[in-house]
N, C-alpha and C positions, 0 to 999 in steps of 0.2 A: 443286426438282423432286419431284412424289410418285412413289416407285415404284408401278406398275402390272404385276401380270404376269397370268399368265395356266394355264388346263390347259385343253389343246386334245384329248379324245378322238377316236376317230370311234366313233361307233356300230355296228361291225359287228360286235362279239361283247363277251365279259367285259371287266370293270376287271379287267387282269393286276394283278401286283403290282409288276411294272415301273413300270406307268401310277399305280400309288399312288406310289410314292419319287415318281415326277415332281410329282404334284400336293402332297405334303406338302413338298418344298423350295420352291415356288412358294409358297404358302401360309405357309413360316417365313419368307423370306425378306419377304416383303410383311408381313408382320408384325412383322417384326424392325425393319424402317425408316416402321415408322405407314405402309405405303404399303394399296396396293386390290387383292386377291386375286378376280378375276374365272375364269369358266369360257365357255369355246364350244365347243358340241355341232359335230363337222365331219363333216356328212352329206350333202356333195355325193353322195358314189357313194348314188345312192340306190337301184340295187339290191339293195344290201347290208347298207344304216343299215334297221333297225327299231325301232320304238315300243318295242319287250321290251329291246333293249342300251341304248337312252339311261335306260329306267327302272334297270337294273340299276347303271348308271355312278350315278345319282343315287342311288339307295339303296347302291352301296358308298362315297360321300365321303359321306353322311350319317353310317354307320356308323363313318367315323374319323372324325367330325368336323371335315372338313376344307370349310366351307361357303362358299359365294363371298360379298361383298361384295353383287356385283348380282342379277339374274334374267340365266340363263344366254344366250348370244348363239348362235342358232341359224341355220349360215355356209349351209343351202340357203335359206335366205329375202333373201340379198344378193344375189341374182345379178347384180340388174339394177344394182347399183353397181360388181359385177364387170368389169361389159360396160364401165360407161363411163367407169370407168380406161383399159381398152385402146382406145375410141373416145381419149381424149386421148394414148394413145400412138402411136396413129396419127398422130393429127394434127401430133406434133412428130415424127415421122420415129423414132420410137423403136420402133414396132413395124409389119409388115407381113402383108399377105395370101401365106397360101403355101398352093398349087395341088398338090401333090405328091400323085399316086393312093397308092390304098394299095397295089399292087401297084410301085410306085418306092420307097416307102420297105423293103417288106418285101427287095426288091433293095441297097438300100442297107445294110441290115441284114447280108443275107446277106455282100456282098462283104467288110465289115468282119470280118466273123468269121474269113472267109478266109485274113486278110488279116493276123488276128492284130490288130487294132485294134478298140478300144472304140466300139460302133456308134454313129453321130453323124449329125443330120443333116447335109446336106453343103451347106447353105444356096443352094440351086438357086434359090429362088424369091426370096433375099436383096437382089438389085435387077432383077429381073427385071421388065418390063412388064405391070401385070394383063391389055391386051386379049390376048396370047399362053395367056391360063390357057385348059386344055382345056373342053367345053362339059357341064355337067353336073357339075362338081366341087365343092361349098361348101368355100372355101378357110378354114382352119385361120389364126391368130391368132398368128405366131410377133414374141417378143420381137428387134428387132434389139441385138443381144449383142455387149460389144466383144471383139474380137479381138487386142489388142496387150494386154502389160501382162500385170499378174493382180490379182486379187482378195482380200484379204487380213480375215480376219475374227479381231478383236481377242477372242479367245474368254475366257472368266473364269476357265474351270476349263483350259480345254487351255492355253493360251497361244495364242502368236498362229500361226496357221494360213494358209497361202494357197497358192494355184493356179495357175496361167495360164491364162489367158483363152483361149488357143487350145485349150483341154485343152474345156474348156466350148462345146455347141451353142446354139442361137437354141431356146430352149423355148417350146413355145406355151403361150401363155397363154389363150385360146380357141379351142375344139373345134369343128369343123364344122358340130355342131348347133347351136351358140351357148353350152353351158356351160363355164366355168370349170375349167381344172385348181387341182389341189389347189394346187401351190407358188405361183400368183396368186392364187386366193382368200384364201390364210392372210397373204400381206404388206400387203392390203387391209384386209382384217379386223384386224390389227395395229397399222397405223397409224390405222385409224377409232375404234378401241379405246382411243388413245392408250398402248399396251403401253412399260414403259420398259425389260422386260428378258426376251428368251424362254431360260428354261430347260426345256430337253428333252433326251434321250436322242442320247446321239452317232450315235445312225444317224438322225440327220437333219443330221449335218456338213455331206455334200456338196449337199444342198438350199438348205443356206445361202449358199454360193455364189453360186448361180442366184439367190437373191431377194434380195442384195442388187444385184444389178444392177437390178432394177424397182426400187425406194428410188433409186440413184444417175438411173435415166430418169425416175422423178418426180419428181424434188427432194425426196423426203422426208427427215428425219430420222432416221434408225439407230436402234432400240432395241440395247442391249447383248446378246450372245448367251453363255451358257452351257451348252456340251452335257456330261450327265452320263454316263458310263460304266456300261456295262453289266451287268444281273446276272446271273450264271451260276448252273450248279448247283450242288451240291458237287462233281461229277465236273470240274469247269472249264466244261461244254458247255453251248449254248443253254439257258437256261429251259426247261421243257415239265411237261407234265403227269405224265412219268415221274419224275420229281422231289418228285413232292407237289401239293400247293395250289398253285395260279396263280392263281385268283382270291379277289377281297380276299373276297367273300362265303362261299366254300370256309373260308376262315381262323374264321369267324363260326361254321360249323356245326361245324368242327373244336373251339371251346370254346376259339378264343384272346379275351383283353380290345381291342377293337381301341385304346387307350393301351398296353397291351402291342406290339401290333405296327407302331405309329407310332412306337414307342421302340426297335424293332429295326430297321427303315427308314430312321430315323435315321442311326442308328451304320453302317449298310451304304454304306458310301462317305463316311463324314464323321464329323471327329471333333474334339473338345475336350479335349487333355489325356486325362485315365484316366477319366474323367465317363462310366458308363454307363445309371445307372437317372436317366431324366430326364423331368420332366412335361413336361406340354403349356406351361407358363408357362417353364419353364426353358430347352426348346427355342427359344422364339421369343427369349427373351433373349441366347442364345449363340451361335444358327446365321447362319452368315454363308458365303459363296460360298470364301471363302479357305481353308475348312475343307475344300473337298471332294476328293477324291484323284481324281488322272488313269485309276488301274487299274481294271479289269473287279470288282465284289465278285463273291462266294461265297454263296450261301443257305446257310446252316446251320440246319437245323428244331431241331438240338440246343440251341444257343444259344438259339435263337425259343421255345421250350419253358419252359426254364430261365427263362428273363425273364420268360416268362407266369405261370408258379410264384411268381415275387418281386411282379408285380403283384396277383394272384387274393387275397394273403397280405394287401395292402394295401387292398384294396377294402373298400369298406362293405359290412355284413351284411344290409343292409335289400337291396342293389342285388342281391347276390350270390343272395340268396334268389328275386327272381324271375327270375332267370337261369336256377335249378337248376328251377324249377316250369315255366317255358318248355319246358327240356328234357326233360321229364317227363311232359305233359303227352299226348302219342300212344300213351306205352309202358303196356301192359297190367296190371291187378291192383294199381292203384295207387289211392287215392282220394285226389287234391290240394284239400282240404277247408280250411278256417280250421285246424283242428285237426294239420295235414299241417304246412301252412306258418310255423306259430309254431313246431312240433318243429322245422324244417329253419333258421329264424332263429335258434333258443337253441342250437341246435347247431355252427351258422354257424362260431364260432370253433377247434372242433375240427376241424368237415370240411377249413377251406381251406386248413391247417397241412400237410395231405396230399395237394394237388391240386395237379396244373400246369397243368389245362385244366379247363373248363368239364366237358365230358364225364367227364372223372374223377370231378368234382365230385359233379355229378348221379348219377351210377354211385355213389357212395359214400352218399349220401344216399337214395337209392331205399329204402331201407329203412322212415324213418320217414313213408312212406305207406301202407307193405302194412299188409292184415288178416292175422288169425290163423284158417288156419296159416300159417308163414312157410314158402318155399320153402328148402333147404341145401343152399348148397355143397357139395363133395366133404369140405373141411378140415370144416366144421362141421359135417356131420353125424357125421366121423370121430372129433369130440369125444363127439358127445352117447353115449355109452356109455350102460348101464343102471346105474353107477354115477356117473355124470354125473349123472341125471337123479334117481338118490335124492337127491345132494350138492342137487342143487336144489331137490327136494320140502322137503327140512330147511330151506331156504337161505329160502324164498318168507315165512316168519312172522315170520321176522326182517327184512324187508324191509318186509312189511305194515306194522309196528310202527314205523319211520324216520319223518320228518314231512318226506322226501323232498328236502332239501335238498342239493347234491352232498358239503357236509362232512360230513352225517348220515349219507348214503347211505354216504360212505367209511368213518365210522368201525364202520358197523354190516358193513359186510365182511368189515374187518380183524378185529372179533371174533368173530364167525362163526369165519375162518380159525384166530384162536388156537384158539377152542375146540375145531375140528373136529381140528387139532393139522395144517393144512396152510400152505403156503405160499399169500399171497394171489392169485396168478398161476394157481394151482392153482382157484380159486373163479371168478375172473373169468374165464379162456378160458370155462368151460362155460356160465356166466351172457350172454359177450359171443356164441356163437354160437346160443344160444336166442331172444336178441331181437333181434339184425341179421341170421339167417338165413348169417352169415359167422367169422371169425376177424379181421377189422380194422373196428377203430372208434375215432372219439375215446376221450379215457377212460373209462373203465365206469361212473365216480361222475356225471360230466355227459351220458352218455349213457341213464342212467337217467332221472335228474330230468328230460332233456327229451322222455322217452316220458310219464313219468307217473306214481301208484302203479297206479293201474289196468289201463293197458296193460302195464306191466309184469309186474303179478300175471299178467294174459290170456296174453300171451304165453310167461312160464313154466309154464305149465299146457297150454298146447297142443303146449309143446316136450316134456312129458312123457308126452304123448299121443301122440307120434308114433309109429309101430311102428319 
């Protein structure tokens, strides 16, 4: 058998970051077993599906690279397969016409409530005679649903779960105007897909119920069901936007690596022994269903962070550089020129040694694209004293004269400082906040060579200009 699964969105707003864990387990798992990592856009409610959420879904699973096998299956273009499943459910006595105003069910609703019972329909129309149905009603599509017994779903991650059957109403499966509910479309679409295993989020447990009954009225065969457990906040409570990021693209402008946060999604409900920093090759070779845990996780942005820090550190310099010039690229007084972007490259190894995000990144690097004068911080201009800036004036001839290499650069510091009869630290704070405009930078000796001798002299010279 190939495995087949599946990430079933709808498009009526962001890829949360729920909907990412879901498609990145779908996606290891089908890859884990050589099987076919498929996607279907579920935009019946089409009041609600727009063109902007289904681009936004496809540009957040590009952005983790989490890409289907096929071209995506799009469930409002099946309707008319919809239909005529329930035309053959009809026809074996498996499903019926039901008549029920909306003013009967809204009654039926009410009493239940009353009544302190879970509002159900009360299957009025369950063998009823169509020629009694009232005149003017298009009658609704209801599943005939068994009623003895229950239902029992062999789940991977939960274990085995079941219901009774009386607990469960007759769900229609077709709407008065003729469209499809969700929980009929998505078992059509499933088994037309030849789906061999849905993994989703445990708040579609009780759904599952209900659709395996249409499988057991069509004779179809059962794909295997795995519902994941929920992610909360740190606080315990719902996901939400007071929490932070929810959407995977939020995560992107925040300056995380999306491998950084496919590696934190991971480990959020699943695990392998003490194994935390894991590529993309390693996950698909060790994720497996057995690994996943029954409990609710926890977002942690601190963790999330911290891990982004250990990837940023790993990345390539070439990648990381046009990351920082992306970032860079709206923000004012900057010129990201050839001459910009080879400084932000040679420098590449110092900056990412100090960054946990993207943003940091770029915020740290912003420097070597200003002109002179540079703007100062509080700390660095608190350096630049008037004896700062003679120590520089002296400092700048002896620098002229290096042949700008970072071990020339250092060793002409270090003499300077003997000579000057100070300690090196004492030379480089005032030298480091003249030409980054700051008090933190990679080393002094590599952040020199990768301004330049030129821009270096310029820049000492306009930090002595400054009033």
């Amino acid at each position: 058998m190939t495995i087949r699964t599946r990430f079933a969105p709808s498009p009526t707003g962001l890829l949360h970051i729920g909907g990412a864990r879901t498609a990145l387990f779908n996606f290891l798992y089908a890859r884990h077993h050589g099987g076919t990592f498929l996607l279907r856009i579920e935009d019946t409610d089409r009041e609600r599906s727009t063109q902007q959420s289904v681009d936004v879904i496809l540009e957040g699973l590009a952005w983790l690279g989490l890409n289907a096998d096929e071209p995506p299956v799009f469930q409002s273009t099946r309707a008319a397969r919809h239909a005529a499943v329930v035309d053959e459910l009809l026809a074996t006595g498996h499903a019926y016409r039901c008549y029920a105003t909306p003013e009967e069910l809204r009654q039926m609703r009410e009493q239940a409530i009353a009544e302190r019972r879970p509002p159900r329909y009360d299957g009025r129309w369950r063998d009823r005679d169509p020629s009694e149905a009232p005149a003017g009603i298009a009658p609704a599509i209801r599943l005939r649903a068994p009623r003895a017994g229950e239902t029992i779903v062999e789940d991977l991650v939960q274990g085995p779960v079941r219901v009774a059957n009386a607990e469960l109403d007759d769900m229609i499966l077709l709407r008065g105007d003729g469209s499809p509910t969700y929980l009929h479309a998505v078992v059509v679409d499933d088994h037309d897909m030849d789906i061999t295993h849905v993994i989703r989020g445990d708040d579609h447990l009780t759904n599952t119920f209900r659709q395996l009954q249409i499988y057991d009225a069509m004779g179809w065969e059962k794909p295997r069901f795995a519902h994941l457990p929920m992610i909360h906040g740190p606080d315990g409570a719902k996901l939400s936007k007071r929490h932070g990021a929810v959407s995977v693209l939020e995560f992107d402008r925040e300056g995380f690596l999306p491998e950084a946060l496919c590696n934190y999604l991971l480990r959020l409900g699943w695990g392998h022994g003490d194994a935390e920093i894991l590529s993309r090759d390693e996950a698909i070779a060790l994720f497996d269903l057995p690994g996943v845990g029954r409990a609710a996780s926890r977002m942690d942005y601190a963790k999330l962070t911290h891990l982004n820090g250990v990837w940023i550190r790993a990345a390539d310099d070439g990648r990381l550089t046009a990351e920082v010039l992306r970032r860079l690229h709206d923000r004012p007084g900057l010129t990201l020129d050839d001459t910009a972007a080879q400084r932000i490259h040679t420098l590449m190894p110092g900056l990412k040694e100090r960054s946990k995000t993207l943003v940091e990144l770029a915020d740290s690097a912003a420097f070597l694209a200003r002109s002179v004068p540079l703007p100062f911080d509080a700390k660095a201009a608190a350096i630049l004293t008037p004896d700062a800036k003679h120590l520089l004036q002296s400092l700048a001839p002896a620098l002229a004269a290096s042949d700008f290499t970072p071990a020339a650069i250092d060793a002409a510091l270090r003499a300077f400082a003997e000579a000057a009869g100070k300690k090196l630290g004492q030379v480089a704070q005032p030298l480091r906040a003249a030409l980054t405009g700051s008090t933190v930078s990679p080393g002094i000796d590599a952040t020199l060579a990768a301004l330049g001798r030129a821009e270096v002299l310029a820049r000492i010279e306009a930090a002595i200009a400054t009033p």
